[in-house]
C-alpha positions in Angstrom: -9.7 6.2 -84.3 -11.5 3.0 -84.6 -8.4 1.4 -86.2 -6.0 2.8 -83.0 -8.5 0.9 -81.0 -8.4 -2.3 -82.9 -4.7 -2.1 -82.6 -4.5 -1.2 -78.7 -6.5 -4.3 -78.0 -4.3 -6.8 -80.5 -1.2 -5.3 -78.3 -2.0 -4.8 -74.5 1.1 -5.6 -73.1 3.1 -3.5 -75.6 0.3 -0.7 -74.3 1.3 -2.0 -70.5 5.1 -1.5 -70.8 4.6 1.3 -72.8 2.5 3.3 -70.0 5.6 2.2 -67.1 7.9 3.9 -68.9 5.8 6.9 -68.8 7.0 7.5 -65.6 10.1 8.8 -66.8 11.6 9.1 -70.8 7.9 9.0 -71.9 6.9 12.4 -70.1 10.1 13.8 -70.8 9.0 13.0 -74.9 5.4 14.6 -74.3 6.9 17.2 -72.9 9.4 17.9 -75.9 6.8 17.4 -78.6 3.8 19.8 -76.9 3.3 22.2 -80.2 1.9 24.7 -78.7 1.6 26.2 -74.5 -1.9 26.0 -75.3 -2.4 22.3 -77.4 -2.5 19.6 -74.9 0.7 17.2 -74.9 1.0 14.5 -77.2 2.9 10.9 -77.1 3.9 9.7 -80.5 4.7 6.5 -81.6 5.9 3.9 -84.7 4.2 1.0 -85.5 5.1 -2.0 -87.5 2.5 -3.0 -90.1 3.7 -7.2 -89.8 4.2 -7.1 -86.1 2.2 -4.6 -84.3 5.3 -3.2 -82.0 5.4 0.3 -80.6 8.0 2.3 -81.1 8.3 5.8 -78.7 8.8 8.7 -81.0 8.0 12.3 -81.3 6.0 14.6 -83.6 9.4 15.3 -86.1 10.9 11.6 -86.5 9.8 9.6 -89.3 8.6 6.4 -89.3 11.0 3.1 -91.0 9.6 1.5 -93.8 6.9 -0.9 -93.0 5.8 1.3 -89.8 3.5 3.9 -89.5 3.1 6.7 -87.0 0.4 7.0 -84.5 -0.1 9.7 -81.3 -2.6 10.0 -78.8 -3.3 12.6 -75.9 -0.8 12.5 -72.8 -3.8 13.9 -70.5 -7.5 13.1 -71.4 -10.2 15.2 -71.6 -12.4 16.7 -68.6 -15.0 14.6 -67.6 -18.3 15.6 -67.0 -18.7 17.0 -63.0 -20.0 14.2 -60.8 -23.7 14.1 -59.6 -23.9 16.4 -55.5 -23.0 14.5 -52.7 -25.4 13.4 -50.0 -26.1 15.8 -47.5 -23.7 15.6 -44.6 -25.3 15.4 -41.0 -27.0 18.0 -39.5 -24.0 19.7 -36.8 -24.3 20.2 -33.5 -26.3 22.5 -32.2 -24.2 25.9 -31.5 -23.5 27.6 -28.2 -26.6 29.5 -26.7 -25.8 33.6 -27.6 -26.0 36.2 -24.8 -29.4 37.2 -23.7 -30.4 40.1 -25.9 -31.7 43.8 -24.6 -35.1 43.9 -22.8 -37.0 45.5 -25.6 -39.3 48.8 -24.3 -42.4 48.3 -22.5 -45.1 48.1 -24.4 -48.3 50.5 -24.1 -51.0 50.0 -21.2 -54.1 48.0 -23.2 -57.4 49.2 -22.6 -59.7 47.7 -19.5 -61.9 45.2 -20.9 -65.1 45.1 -20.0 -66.8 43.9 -16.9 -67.7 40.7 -16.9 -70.7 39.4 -15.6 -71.3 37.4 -12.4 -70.8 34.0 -12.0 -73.1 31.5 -9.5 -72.3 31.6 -6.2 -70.1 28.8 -4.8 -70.9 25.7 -3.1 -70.4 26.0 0.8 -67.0 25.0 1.4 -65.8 22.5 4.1 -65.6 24.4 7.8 -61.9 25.1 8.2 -59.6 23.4 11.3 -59.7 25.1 14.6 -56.9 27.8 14.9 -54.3 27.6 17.3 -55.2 29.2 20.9 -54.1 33.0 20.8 -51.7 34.6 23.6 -53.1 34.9 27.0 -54.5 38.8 27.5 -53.0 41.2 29.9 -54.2 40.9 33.4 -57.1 42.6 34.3 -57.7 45.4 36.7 -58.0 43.9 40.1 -62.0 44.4 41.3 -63.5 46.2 44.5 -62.8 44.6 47.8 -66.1 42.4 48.1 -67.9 43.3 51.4 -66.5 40.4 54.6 -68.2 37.3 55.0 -69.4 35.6 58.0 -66.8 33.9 60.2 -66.8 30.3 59.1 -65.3 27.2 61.4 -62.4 26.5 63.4 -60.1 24.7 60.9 -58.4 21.6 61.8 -54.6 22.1 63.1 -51.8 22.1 60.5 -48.8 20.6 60.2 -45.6 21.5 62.4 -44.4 24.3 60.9 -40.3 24.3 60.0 -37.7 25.0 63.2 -37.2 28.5 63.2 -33.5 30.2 63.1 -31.1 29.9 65.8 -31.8 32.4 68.1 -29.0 34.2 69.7 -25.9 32.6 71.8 -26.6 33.2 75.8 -23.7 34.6 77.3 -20.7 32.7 78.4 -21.3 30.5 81.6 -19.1 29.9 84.6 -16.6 27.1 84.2 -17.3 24.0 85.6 -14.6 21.8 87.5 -12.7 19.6 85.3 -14.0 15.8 84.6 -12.0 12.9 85.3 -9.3 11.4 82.5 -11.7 9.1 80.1 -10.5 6.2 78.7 -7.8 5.4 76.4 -9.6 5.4 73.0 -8.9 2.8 70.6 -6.0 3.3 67.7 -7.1 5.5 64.6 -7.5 4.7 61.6 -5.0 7.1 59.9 -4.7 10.7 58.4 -5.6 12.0 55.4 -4.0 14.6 53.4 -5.3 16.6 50.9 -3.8 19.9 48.7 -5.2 21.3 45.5 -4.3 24.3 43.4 -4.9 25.6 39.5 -2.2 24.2 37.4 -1.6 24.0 33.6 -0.4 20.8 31.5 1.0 19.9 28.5 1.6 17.2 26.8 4.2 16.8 23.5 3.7 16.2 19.8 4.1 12.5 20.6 1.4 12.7 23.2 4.2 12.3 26.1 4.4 14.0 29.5 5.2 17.6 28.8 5.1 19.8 31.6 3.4 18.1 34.9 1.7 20.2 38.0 3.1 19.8 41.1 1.1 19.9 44.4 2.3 19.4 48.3 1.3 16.2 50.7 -1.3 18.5 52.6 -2.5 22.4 51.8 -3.9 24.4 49.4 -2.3 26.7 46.6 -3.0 29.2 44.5 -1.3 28.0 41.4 0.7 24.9 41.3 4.5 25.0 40.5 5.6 22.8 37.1 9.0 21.0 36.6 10.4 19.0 34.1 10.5 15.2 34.1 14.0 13.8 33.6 13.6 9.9 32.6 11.2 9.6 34.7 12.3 11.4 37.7 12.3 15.1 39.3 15.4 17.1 40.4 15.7 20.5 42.3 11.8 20.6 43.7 13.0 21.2 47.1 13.5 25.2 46.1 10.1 25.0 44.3 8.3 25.1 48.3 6.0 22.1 47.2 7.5 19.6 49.2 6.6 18.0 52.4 8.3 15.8 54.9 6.4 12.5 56.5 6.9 12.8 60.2 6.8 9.4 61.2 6.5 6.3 59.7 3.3 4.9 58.2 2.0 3.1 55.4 0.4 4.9 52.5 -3.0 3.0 51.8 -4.6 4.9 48.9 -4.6 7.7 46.6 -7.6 9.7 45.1 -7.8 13.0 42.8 -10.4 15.0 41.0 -9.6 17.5 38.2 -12.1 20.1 36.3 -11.4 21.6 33.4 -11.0 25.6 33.9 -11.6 26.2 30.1 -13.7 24.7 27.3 -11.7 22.4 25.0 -12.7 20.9 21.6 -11.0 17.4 21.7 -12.7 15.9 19.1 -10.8 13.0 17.6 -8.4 13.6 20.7 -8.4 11.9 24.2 -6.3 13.6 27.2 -5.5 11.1 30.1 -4.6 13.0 33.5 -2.7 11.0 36.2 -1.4 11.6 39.6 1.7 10.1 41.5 3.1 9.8 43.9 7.2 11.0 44.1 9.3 10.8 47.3 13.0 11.4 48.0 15.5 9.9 50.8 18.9 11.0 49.2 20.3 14.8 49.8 20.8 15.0 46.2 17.6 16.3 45.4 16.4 13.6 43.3 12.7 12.8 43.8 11.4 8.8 42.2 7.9 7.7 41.9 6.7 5.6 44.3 5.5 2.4 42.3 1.8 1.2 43.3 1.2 4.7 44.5 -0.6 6.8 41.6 -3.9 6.7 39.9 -5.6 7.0 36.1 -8.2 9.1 36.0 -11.4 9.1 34.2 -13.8 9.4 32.0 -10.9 10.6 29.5 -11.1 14.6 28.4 -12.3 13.6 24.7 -14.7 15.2 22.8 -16.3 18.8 23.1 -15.8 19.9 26.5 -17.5 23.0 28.6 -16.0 24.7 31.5 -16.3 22.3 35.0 -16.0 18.8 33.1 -14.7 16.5 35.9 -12.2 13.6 35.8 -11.6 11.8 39.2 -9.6 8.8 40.4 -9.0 6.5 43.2 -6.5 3.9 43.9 -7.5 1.8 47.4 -5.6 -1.1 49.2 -2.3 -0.2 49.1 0.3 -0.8 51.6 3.2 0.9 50.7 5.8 1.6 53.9 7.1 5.1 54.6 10.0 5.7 56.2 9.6 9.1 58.5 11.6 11.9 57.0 10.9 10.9 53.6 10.6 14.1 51.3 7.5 13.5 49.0 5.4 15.4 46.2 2.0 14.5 44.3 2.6 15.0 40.4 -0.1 15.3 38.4 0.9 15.1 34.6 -1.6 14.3 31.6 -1.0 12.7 28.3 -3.0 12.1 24.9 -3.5 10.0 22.1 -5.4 10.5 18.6 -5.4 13.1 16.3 -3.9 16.6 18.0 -1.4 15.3 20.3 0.3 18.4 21.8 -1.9 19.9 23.8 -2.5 22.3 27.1 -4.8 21.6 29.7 -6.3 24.0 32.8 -7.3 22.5 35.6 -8.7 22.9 39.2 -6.5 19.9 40.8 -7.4 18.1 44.2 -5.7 15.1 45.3 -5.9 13.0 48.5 -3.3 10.9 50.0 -4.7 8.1 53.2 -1.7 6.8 55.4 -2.1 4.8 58.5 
């Protein structure tokens, strides 16, 4: 073995060429010259005495003259198993298990025995003063004490309040009439005022939806609604809402007060409510608004709102002709801005119109 050695080491890269080309003829020649299923595969081989070069043989073939056969194992030996492995890291800790059946009860342990007294206690602090209890019931009311000597005349009180209208005397005689007074100087004006309950709307855009419609002067049950056609109303005349001016006269201001017949929430929401003034002159039916002649009210409906919340408005120094025989109607409409923008709003409606 010692002389194989000897001549692997005087020939390495005969050895080196020898073991690529076990990659293919050289296995194929181990596998033809295994002498047994149980011997472990061979590689055989020539050598030359002079020169030291290999030739690939097999376990029949033999050598030329001045060459000598040699083999060797194909596969070594199995080597000796390896010292353990460190320990790996401890894992992680595994999902907690269900809760496990309360075991029984255990038996009742015996009463130990008394123990014996300990020292009385320091005097502790006095405590706060409670809080004062509930009032008791009434008590019974006592005897009637016996009546005590008159005492002095007391000074004189106040005037006591004017007492209620006592009852009308019957109708006198007529007297003669009094002489015409004097012409009295020019008046100021009229005013008219109408109300009603009336219900608006307003769209998803937060436009004019549906307006309330109320008369120059009187008051109604529940206002009549119309449409608004680009801005202006058509066929109110039928509705019974509109009045005629009967002479002329110049409108001088406008004022309105709305409450809110129902709670709202408006939160995020405002709802502004207007009033305006629309006349007509045509036969056509066709009814404009009067510009100058309207007003905003506030504060704005925004918010959380209870029943009776009131919006008012009042729109003064105007002087804005009418022509008598002018048709007119107050429309009061609302609109909104923010977050819900369609919505419906009850109201008590009053609105007052000055002319001179």
């Amino acid at each position: 073995m010692s002389k194989v050695l000897a001549l692997v080491r005087r020939h390495v890269l005969a050895f080196v060429a020898l073991f690529l080309l076990m990659g293919g003829s050289a296995y194929a020649v181990a596998d033809r010259v295994v002498s047994s299923a149980r011997a472990p595969p061979k590689i055989y081989a020539c050598v030359a005495k002079q020169t030291g070069a290999l030739t690939l043989s097999n376990a029949k073939r033999k050598c030329a003259a001045g060459q000598r056969k040699i083999s060797w194992n194909a596969e070594g030996t199995r080597g000796l198993a390896g010292l353990p492995g460190a320990s790996g890291a401890a894992g992680a800790p595994g999902a907690q298990g269900p809760r496990g059946d309360a075991g029984l009860a255990g038996a009742q342990g015996e009463r130990g025995a008394q123990g014996e007294t300990g020292e009385r206690g320091e005097r502790g602090e006095r405590g706060e003063q409670g809080e004062t209890g509930e009032r008791g019931e009434q008590g019974e009311t006592g005897e009637q004490g016996e009546t005590g000597e008159r005492g002095e005349q007391g000074e004189r009180g106040e005037q006591g309040e004017r007492g209620e209208q006592g009852e009308t005397g019957e109708q006198g005689e007529r007297g003669d009439r009094g002489e015409t007074g004097a012409q009295g100087p020019p008046g100021d004006g009229a005013l008219l005022t109408s109300g009603a309950e009336m219900t608006l709307t307003t769209t998803s855009l937060g436009l004019v939806g549906v307006p309330g419609l109320l008369p120059l002067s009187g008051q109604l049950g529940t206002a009549p609604s119309a449409q608004l056609s680009g801005g202006m109303l058509q066929q109110v005349d039928a509705l019974g809402v509109t009045q005629i001016f009967p002479r002329d006269g110049v409108l001088t201001e406008l004022a309105g007060w709305f409450s809110l017949r129902n709670a709202m929430n408006l939160v995020g929401t405002t709802v502004t409510v207007e009033a305006q003034l629309f006349t007509a002159t045509g036969s056509d039916g066709t009814f404009f608004p009067v510009p100058g002649a309207m007003c905003t009210a506030a504060p704005g409906l925004t918010g959380v709102l209870a029943t009776g919340t009131m919006s008012a408005c009042r729109t003064s120094g105007l002087a804005i002709p009418i022509a008598a025989g002018t048709r007119a109607v107050v429309v009061v409409y609302a609109t909104a801005t923010g977050v819900s923008l369609a919505q419906t709003v009850a109201l008590q409606s009053a609105v007052s119109i000055g002319v001179s």
